[in-house]
C-alpha positions as CSV (number, residue, x, y, z in Angstrom):
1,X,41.4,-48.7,-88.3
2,X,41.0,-45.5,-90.3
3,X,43.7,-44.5,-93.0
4,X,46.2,-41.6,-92.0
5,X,46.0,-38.3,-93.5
6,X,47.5,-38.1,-96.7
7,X,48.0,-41.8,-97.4
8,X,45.0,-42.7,-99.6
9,X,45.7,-43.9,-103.3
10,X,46.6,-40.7,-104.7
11,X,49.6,-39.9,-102.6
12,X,50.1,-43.5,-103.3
13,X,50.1,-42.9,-107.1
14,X,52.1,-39.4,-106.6
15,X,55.0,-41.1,-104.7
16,X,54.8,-43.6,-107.2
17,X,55.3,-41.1,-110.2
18,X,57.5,-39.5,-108.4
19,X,59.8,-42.9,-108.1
20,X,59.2,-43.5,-111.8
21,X,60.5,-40.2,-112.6
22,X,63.6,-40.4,-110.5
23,X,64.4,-43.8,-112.3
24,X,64.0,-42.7,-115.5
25,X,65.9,-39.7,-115.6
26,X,68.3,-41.5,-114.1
27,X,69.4,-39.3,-111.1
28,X,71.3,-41.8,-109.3
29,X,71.9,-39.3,-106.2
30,X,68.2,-40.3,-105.4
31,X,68.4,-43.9,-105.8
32,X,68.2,-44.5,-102.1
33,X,64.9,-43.1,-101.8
34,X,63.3,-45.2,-104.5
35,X,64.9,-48.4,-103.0
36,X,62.8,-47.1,-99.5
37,X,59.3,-46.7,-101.3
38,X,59.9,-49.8,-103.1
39,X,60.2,-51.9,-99.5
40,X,57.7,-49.9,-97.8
41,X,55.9,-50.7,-101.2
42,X,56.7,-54.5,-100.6
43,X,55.3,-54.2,-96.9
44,X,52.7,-52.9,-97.4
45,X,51.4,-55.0,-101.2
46,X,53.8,-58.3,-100.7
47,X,51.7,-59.5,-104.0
48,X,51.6,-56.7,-106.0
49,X,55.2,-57.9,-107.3
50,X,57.3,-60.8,-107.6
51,X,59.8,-61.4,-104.8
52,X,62.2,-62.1,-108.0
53,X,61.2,-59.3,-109.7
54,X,61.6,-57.3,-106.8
55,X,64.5,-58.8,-105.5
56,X,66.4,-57.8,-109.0
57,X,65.2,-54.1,-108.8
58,X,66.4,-53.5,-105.4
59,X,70.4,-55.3,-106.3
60,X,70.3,-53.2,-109.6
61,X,69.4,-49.7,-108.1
62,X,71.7,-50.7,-105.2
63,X,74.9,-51.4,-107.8
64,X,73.9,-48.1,-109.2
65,X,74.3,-46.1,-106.2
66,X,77.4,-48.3,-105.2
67,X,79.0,-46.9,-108.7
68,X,78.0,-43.5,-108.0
69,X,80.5,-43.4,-104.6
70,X,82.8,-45.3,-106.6
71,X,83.4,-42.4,-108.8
């Protein structure tokens, strides 16, 4: 099966910069979107991160976003 369009490593890496940048500047408003490429992320690599690890990412970027609403 041939690879789509636009999905080899480097728009790989982008989104993954991309991601890194959105969690270190800490722009909460975009949390959601992080929490997405990291699943898809998970899907498509389940080894390329601990389920723990990756577990504890995904509840803490989720309790930031809850905080965001809450205030």
């Amino acid at each position: 099966m041939a690879t789509p369009p636009g999905a080899g490593p480097a728009a790989l890496r982008f989104a993954a910069a991309a991601t890194w940048q959105v969690v270190r500047g800490r722009r909460v408003e975009h949390f959601p979107r992080v929490l997405e490429f990291l699943r898809s992320l998970r899907a498509a690599a389940p080894g390329l991160v601990r389920y723990r690890h990756h577990e504890r990412l995904c509840m803490g970027l989720k309790a930031k976003s809850v905080w965001l609403l809450i205030q």
